[in-house]
KOLKOLGU-303440 format. One record per residue (C-alpha): z negated, x negated, y negated; residue number from 1; residue in one letter. Coordinates in pm, 1 decimal. Layout:
BEGIN
w	u	v	nr	rest
Z	X	Y	NUM	A
...
//
This chain:
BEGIN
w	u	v	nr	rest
1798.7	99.2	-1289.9	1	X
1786.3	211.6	-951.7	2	X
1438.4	286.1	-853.2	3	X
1512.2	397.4	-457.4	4	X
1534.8	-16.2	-372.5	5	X
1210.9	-47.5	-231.7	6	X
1206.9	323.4	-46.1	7	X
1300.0	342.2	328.8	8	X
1444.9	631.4	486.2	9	X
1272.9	814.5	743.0	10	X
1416.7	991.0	998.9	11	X
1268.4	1328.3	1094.2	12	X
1098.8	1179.1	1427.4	13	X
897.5	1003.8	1216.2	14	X
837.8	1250.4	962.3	15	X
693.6	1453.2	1204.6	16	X
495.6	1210.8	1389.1	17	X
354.4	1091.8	1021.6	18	X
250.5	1437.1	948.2	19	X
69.6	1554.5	1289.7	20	X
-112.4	1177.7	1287.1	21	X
-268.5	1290.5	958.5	22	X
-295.2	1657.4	1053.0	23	X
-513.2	1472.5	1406.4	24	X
-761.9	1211.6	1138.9	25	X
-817.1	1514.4	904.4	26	X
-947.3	1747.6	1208.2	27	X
-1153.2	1467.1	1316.2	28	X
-1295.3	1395.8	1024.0	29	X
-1375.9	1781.9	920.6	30	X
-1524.7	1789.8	1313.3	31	X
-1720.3	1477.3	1250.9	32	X
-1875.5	1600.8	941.5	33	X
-1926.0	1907.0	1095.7	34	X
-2126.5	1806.7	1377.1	35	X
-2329.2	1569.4	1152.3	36	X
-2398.7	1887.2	982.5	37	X
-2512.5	2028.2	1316.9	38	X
-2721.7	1796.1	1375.9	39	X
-2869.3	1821.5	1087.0	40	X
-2969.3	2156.5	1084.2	41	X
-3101.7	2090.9	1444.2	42	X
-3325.7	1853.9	1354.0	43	X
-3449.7	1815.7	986.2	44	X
-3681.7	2122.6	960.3	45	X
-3477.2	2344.3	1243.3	46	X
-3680.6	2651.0	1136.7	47	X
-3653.3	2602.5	729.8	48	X
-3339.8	2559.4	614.5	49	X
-3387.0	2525.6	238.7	50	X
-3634.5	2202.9	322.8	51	X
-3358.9	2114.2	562.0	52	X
-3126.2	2097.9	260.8	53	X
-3347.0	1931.5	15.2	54	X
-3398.6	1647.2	279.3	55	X
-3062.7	1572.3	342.6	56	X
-2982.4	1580.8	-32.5	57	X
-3267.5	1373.3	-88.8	58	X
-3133.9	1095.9	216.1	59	X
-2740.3	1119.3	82.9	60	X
-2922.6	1056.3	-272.2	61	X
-3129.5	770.7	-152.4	62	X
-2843.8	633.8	87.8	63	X
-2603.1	635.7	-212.9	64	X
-2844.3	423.4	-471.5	65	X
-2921.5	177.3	-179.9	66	X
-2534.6	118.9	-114.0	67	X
-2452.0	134.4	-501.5	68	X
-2429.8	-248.0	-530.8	69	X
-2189.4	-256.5	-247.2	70	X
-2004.6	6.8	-354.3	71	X
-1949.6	-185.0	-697.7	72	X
-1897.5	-501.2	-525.4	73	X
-1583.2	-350.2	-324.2	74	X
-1427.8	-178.9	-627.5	75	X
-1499.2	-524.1	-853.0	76	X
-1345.6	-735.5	-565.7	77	X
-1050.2	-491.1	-568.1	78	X
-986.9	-446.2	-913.6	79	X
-990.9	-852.5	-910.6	80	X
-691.8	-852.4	-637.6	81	X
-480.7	-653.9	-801.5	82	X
-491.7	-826.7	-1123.2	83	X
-397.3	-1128.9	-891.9	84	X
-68.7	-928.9	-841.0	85	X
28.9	-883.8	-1184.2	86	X
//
């Protein structure tokens, strides 16, 4: 059984191009964290960092139990499309 049916050849334009869009979204994404980080440390406790890090891990805590419903919600709803598939 030949496997390569459903595979499309690239030429090396688009190699390229596919590899310096993801190289451009993964710098933005390491800059956006980054400057969230920033910020951060700018503004929750500027002159204590260790009660600058507990409050941040204490909002990403509380952020992540608010959102946990959704976040089960999305995986549910996509677990339930792919059985669709099958």
């Amino acid at each position: 059984m030949n496997l390569r049916i459903f595979r499309k050849k690239h030429t090396r334009l688009e190699l390229w191009k596919s590899r310096l869009e993801a190289f451009l979204v993964g710098s933005a994404i390491i800059l956006f964290w980054r400057g969230i980080w920033n910020l951060a440390d700018q503004f929750l406790f500027p002159h204590h960092p260790i009660y600058s890090s507990l409050a941040s891990l204490i909002i990403g805590v509380g952020i992540l139990i608010l959102t946990r419903n959704f976040v089960n919600q999305f995986i549910d709803d996509a677990v339930e499309e792919a059985e669709e598939f099958e």
